[in-house]
C-alpha positions, 0 to 999 in steps of 0.5 A, a space after each residue: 755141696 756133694 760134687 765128688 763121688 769117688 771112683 771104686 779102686 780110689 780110696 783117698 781120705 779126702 774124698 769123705 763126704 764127697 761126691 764125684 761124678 765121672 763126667 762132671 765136676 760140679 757142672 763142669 766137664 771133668 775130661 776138659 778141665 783135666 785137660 787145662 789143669 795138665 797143660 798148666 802142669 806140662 808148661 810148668 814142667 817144661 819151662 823149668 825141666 821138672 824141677 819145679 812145680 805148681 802150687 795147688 793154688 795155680 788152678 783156681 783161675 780154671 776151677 772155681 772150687 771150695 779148698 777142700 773139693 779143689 784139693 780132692 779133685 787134684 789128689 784124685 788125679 794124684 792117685 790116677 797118676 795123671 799128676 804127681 804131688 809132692 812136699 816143697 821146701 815151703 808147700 805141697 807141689 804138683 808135677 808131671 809124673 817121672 
């Protein structure tokens, strides 16, 4: 399934094979699920004051991807720095940027 098609001044390995599209996301609207995906982040990011973070995993619910277009849709928005993602005592967490 070619989904993503990566933008030009984002080179990230996870994009090989991928297609993006700016506007959508395999059919979905990619600015609205952006917007679901910060608001879980910034609830998240709020309750605890930044110390903790969601797993990658938190965001399935919304976007009902394959691992691997799912992970490349969420380090896309890591190198936007619309997110920030980072290594956990026991996984790879997202946050808001500091």
């Amino acid at each position: 399934m070619d989904c993503f098609r990566a933008p030009a001044d984002v080179k990230l390995l996870v994009f090989v094979g991928y297609e993006y599209d700016n506007e959508y996301l395999c059919g979905m609207d990619i600015q609205e699920t952006e917007k679901q995906i910060l608001k879980i982040v910034k609830e998240k990011y709020d309750k605890t004051g930044g110390h903790n973070g969601n797993a990658f995993g938190d965001f399935d619910h919304l976007l009902n991807l394959p691992l691997m277009e799912r992970n490349a849709l969420l380090e896309r928005m890591a190198a936007e720095k619309k997110i920030m993602v980072f290594n956990g005592p026991n996984y790879r967490m997202i946050t808001l940027p500091k």
